[in-house]
C-alpha positions as YAML, in Angstrom:
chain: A
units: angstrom
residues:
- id: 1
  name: UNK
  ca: [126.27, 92.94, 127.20]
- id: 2
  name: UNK
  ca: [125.01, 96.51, 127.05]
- id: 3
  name: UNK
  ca: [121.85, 97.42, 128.07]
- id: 4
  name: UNK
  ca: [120.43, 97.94, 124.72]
- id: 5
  name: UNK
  ca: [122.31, 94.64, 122.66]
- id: 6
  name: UNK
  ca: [120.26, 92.53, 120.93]
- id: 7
  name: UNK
  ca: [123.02, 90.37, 119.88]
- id: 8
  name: UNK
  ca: [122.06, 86.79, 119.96]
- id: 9
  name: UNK
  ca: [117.99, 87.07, 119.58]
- id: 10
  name: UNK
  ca: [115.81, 86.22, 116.78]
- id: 11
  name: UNK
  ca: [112.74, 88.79, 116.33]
- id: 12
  name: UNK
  ca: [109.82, 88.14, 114.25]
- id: 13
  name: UNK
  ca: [108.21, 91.35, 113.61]
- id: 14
  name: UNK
  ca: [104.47, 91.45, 111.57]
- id: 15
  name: UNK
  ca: [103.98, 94.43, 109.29]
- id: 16
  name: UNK
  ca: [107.31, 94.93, 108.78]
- id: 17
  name: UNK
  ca: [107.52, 96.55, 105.65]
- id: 18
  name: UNK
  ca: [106.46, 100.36, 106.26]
- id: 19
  name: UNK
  ca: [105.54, 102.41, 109.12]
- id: 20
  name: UNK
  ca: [106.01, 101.24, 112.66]
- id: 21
  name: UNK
  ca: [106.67, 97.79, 111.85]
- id: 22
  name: UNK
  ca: [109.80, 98.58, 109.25]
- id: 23
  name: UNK
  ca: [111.47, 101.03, 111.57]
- id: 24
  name: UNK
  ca: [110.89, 98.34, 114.52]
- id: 25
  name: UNK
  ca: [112.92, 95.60, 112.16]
- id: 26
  name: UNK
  ca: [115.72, 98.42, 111.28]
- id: 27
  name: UNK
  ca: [116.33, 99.33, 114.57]
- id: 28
  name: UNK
  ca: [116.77, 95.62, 115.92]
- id: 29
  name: UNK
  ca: [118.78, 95.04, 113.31]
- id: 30
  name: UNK
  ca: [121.05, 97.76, 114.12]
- id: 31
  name: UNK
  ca: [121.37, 96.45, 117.56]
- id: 32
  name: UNK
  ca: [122.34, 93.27, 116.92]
- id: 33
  name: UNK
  ca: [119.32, 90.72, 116.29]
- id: 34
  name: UNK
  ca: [118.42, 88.71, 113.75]
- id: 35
  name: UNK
  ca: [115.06, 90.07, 112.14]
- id: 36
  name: UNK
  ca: [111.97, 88.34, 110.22]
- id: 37
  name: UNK
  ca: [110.44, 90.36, 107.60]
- id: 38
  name: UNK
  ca: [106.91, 89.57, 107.85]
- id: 39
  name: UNK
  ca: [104.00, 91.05, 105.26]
- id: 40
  name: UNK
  ca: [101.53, 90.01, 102.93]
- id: 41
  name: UNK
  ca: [103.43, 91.01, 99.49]
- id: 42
  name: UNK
  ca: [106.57, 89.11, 98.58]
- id: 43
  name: UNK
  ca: [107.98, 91.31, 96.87]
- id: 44
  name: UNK
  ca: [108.07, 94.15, 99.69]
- id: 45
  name: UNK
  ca: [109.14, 91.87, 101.96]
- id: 46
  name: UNK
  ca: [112.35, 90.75, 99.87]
- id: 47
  name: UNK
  ca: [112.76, 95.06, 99.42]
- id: 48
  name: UNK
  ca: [112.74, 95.83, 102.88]
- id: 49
  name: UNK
  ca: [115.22, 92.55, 104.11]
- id: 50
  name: UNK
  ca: [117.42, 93.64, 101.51]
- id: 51
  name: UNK
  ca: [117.53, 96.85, 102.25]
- id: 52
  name: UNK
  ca: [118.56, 96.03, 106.14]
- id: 53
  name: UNK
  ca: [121.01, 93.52, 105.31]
- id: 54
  name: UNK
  ca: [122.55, 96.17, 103.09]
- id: 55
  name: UNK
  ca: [122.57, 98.68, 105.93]
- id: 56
  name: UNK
  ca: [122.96, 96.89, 108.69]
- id: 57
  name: UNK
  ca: [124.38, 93.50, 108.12]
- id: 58
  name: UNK
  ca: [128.05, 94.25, 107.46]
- id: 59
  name: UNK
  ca: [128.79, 91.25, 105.22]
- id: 60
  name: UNK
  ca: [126.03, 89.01, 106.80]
- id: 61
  name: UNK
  ca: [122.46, 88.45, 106.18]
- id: 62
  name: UNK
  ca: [120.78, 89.97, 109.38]
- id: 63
  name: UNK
  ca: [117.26, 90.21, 107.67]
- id: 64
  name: UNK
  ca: [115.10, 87.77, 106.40]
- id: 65
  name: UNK
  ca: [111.88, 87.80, 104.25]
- id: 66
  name: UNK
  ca: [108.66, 85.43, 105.25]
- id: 67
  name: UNK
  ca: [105.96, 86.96, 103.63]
- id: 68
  name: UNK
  ca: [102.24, 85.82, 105.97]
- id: 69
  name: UNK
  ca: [98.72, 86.66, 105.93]
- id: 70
  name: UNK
  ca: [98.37, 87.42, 109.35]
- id: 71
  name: UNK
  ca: [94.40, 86.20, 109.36]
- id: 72
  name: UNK
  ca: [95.46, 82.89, 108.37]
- id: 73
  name: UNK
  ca: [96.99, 80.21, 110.93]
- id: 74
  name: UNK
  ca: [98.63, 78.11, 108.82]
- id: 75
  name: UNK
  ca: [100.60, 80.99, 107.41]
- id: 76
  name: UNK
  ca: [101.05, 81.98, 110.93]
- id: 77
  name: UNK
  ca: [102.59, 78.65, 111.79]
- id: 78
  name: UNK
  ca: [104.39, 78.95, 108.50]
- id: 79
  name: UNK
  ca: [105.99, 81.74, 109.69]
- id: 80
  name: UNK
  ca: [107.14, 80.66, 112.69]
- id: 81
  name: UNK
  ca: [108.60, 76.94, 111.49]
- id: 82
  name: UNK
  ca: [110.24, 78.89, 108.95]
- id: 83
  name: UNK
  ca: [112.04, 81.31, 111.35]
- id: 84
  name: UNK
  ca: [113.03, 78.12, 112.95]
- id: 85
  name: UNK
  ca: [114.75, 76.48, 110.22]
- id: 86
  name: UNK
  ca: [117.00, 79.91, 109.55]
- id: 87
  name: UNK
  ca: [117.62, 81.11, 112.86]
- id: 88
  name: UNK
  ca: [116.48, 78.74, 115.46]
- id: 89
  name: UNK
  ca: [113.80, 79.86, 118.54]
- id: 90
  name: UNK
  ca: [112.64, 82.80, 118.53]
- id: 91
  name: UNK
  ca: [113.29, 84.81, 122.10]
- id: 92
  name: UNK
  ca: [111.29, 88.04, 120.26]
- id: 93
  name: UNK
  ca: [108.13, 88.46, 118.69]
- id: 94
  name: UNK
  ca: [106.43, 91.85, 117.43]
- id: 95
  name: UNK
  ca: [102.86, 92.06, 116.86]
- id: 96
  name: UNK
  ca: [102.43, 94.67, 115.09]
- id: 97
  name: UNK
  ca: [100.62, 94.13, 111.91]
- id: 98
  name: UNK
  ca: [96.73, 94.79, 111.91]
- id: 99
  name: UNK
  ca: [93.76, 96.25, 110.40]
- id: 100
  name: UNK
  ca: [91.11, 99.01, 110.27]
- id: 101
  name: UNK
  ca: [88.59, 98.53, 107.33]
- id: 102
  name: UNK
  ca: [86.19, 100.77, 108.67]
- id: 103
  name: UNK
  ca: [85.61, 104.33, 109.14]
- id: 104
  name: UNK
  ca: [81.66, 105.47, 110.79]
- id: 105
  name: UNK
  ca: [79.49, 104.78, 113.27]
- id: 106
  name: UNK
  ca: [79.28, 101.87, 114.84]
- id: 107
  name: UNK
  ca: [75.87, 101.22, 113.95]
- id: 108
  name: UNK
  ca: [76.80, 100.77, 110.59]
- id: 109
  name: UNK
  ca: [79.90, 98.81, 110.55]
- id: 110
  name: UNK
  ca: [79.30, 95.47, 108.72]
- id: 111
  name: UNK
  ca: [79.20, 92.21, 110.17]
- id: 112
  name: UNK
  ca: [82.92, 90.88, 107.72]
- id: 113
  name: UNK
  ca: [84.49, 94.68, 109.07]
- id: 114
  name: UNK
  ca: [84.09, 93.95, 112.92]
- id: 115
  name: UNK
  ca: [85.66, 90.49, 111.94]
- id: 116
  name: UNK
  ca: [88.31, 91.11, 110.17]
- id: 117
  name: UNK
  ca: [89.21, 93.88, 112.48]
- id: 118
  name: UNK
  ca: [88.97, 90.71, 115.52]
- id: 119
  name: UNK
  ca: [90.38, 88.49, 114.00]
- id: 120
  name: UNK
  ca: [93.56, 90.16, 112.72]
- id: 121
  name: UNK
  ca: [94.35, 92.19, 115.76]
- id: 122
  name: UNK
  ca: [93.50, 90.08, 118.12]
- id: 123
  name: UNK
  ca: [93.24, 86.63, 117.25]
- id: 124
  name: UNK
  ca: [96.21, 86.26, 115.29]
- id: 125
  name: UNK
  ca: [98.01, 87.76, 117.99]
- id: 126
  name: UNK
  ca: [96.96, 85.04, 120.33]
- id: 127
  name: UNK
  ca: [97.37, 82.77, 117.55]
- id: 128
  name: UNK
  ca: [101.10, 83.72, 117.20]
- id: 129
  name: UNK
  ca: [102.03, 84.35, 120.63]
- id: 130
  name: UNK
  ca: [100.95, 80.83, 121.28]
- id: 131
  name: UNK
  ca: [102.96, 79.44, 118.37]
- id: 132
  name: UNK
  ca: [106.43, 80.84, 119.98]
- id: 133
  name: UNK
  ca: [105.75, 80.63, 123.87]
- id: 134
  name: UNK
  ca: [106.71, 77.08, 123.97]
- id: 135
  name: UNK
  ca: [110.07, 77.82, 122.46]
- id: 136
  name: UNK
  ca: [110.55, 80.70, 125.09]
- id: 137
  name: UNK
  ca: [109.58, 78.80, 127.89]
- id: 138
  name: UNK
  ca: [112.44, 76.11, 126.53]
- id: 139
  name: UNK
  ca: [114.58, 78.57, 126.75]
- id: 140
  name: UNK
  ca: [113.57, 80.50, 129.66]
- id: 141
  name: UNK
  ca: [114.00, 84.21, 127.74]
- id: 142
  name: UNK
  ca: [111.30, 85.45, 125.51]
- id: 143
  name: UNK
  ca: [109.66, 88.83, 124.90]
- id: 144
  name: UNK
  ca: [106.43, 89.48, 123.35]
- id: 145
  name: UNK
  ca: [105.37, 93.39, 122.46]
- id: 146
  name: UNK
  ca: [102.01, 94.24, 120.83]
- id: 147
  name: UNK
  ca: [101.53, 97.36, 119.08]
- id: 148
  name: UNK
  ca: [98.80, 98.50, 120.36]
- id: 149
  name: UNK
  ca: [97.15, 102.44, 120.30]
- id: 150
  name: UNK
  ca: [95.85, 104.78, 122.85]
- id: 151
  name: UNK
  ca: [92.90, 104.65, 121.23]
- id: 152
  name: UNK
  ca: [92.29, 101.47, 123.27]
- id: 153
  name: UNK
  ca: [92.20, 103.74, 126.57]
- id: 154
  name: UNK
  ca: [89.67, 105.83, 125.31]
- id: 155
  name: UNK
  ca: [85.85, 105.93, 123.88]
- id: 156
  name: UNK
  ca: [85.94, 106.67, 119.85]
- id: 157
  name: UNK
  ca: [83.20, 107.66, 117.13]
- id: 158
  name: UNK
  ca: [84.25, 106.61, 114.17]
- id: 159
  name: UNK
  ca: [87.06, 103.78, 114.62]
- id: 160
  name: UNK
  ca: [85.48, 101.98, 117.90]
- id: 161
  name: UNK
  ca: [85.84, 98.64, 117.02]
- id: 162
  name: UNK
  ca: [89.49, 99.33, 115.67]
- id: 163
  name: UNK
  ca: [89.37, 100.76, 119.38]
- id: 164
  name: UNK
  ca: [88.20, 97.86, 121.11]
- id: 165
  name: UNK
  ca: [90.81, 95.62, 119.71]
- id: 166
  name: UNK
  ca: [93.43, 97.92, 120.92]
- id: 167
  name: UNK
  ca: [91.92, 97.66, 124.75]
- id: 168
  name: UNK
  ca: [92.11, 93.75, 123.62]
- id: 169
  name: UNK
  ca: [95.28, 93.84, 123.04]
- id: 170
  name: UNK
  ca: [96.70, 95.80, 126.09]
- id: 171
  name: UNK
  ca: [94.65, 92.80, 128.26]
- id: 172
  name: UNK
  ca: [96.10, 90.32, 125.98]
- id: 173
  name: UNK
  ca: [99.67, 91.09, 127.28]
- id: 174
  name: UNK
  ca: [99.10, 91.26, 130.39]
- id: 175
  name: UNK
  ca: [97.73, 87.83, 130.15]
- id: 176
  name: UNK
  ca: [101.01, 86.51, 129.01]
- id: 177
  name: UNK
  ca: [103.01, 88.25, 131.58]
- id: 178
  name: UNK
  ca: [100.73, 86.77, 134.11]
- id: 179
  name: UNK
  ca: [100.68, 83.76, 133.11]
- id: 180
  name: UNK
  ca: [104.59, 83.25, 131.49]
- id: 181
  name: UNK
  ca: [106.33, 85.61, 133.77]
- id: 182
  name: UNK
  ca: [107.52, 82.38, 135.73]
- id: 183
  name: UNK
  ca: [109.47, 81.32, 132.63]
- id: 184
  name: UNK
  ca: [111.33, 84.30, 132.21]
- id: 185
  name: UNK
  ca: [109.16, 85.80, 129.41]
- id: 186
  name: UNK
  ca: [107.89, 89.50, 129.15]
- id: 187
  name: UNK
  ca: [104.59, 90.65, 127.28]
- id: 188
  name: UNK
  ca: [103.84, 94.56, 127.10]
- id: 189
  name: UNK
  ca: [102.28, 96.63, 124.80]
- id: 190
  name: UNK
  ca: [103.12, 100.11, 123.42]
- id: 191
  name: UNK
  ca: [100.00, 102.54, 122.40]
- id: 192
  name: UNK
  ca: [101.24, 105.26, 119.95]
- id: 193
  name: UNK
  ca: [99.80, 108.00, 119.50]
- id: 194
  name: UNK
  ca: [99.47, 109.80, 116.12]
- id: 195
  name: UNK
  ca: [102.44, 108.77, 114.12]
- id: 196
  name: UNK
  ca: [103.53, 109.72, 110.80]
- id: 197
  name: UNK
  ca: [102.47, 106.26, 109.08]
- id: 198
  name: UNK
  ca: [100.74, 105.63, 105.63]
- id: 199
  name: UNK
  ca: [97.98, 103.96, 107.85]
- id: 200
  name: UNK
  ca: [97.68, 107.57, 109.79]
- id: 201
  name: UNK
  ca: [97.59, 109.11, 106.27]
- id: 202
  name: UNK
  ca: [94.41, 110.76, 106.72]
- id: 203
  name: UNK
  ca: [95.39, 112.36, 109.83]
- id: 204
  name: UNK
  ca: [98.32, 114.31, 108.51]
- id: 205
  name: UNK
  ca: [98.42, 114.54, 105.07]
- id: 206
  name: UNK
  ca: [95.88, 117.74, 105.07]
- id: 207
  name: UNK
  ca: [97.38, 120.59, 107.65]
- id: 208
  name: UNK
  ca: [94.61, 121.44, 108.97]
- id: 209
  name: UNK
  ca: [93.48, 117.93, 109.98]
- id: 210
  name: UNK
  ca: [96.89, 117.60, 111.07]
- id: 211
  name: UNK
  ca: [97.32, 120.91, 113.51]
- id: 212
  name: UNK
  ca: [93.99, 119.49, 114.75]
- id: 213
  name: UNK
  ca: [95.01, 115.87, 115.18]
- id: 214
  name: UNK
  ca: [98.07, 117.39, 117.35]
- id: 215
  name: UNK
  ca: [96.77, 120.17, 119.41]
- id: 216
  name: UNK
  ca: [95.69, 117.89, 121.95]
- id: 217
  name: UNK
  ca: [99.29, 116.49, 122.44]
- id: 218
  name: UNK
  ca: [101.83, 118.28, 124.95]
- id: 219
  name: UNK
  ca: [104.61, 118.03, 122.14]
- id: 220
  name: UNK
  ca: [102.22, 119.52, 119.62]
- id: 221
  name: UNK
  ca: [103.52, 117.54, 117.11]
- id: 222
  name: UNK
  ca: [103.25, 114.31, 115.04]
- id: 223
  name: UNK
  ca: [105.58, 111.62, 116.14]
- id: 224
  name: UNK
  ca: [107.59, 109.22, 113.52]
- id: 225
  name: UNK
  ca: [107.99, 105.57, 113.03]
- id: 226
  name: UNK
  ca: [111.79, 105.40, 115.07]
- id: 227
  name: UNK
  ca: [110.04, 106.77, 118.07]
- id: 228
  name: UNK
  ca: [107.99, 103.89, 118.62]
- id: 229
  name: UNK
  ca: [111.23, 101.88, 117.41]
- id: 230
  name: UNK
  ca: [112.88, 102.89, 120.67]
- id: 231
  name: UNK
  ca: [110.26, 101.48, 123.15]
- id: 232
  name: UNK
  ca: [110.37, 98.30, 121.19]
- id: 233
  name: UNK
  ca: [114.26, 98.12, 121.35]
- id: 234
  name: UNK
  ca: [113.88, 99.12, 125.04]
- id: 235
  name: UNK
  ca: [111.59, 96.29, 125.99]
- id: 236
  name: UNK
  ca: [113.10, 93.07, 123.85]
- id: 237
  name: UNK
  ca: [116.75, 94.07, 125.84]
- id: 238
  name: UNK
  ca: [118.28, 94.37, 129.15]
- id: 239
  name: UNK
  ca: [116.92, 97.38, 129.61]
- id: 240
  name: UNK
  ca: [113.27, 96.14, 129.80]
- id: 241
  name: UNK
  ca: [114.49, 93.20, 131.73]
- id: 242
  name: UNK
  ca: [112.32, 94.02, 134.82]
- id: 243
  name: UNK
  ca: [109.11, 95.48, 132.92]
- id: 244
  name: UNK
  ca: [106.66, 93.42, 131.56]
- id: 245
  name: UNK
  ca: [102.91, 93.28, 131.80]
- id: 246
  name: UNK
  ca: [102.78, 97.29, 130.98]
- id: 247
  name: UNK
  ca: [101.27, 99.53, 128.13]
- id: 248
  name: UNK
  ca: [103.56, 102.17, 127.50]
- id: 249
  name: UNK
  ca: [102.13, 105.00, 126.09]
- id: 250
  name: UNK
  ca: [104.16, 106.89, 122.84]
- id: 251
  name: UNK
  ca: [101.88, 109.47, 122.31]
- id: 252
  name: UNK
  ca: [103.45, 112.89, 122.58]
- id: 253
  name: UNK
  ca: [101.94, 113.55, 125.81]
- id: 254
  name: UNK
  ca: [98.52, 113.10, 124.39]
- id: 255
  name: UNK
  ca: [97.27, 110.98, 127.51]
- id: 256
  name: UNK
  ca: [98.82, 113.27, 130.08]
- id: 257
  name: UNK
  ca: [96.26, 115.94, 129.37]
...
């Protein structure tokens, strides 16, 4: 095995139809594990499978399409039993779908926002991670990586709870590793920093907002989707065998200043 195979694990990745998530699901695929397409619509999910499978599958199906409301547990569960009947265990779970329905002061955020924002990026998470960490501890070999955001190391105006459930997050792996590091299972995080994602789209589509969104960086520049790809492949191989309870930070250098 080479240090970056992925031959022989099955990854569940949330949000896997654009951004982050959808590079995170080509890349795996590319290296040799079997993915789960995970998003709300069907019909992207189906798109984006297919489109894997057609890259990367070389005559065999190395994608497949479970489309999940990540606020709901039964879906949750849904997801995972259904992963189970295709692939067997899963040894690799991505968390990286979430939510940020607010934009303002936190004075003003309503009651449903703060929730939803909770709820979807971090109580699903735990909701999931619980779902699979009895099959990894079966196994003894499981990784777990939440996408997180350096926003969650740092004060914000105008996206703090979105904020706060990053910081969540970050604690919320090492948790795991604490806890399941016995077992032969890894949890870490990865923060991004500004990357070129529809969800960012506010952030770079003007170029002012954009040279101003960057200057802060070291690389001056907007990252894309692949680059937080590589961590992810990094810490679900042999590569990442010996890290786990870390945040690693994909920001451009935006935390070293």
């Amino acid at each position: 095995m080479t240090l970056f195979d992925l031959s022989g694990k099955v990854a569940i990745v949330t949000g896997s139809t654009k951004g982050i998530g959808e590079a995170i699901a080509h890349r795996f695929a590319e290296h040799g594990a079997k993915v789960v397409v995970s998003s709300r619509k069907a019909e992207m999910c189906d798109k984006v499978a297919g489109e894997i499978n057609e890259k990367w599958g070389k005559g065999e199906e190395v994608a497949y399409p479970v489309p999940c409301n990540i606020g709901v547990k039964e879906e949750l569960q849904n997801l995972v039993d259904r992963t189970n009947d295709k692939w067997g265990m899963v040894t690799t779970l991505v968390c990286n779908a979430a939510v940020n329905p607010f934009f303002g002061s936190t004075l003003d955020i309503p009651d449903d926002a703060f929730e939803r924002i909770m709820k979807s990026n971090i109580q699903s998470n735990h909701w999931l991670c619980n779902m699979v960490l009895p099959q990894m501890i079966e196994r003894r070999d499981g990784s777990i990586t939440i996408i997180s955001s350096i926003g969650g190391h740092h004060g914000n105006t105008v996206i703090g709870a979105y904020c706060i459930s990053k910081a969540a997050d970050m604690q919320l792996a090492r948790n795991l590793a604490a806890e399941f590091g016995e077992h032969n299972i890894r949890a870490n995080a990865i923060a991004p920093g500004l990357i070129k994602t529809y969800f960012a789209k506010a952030l770079w589509s003007d170029p002012e907002i954009l040279e101003n969104s960057t200057s802060g960086s070291a690389l001056k520049r907007i990252g894309a989707p692949d680059e937080i790809a590589g961590a992810a492949v990094f810490l679900a191989s042999a590569a990442g065998a010996f890290v786990t309870g870390q945040t690693i930070n994909v920001d451009g250098g935006v935390t070293a200043l």
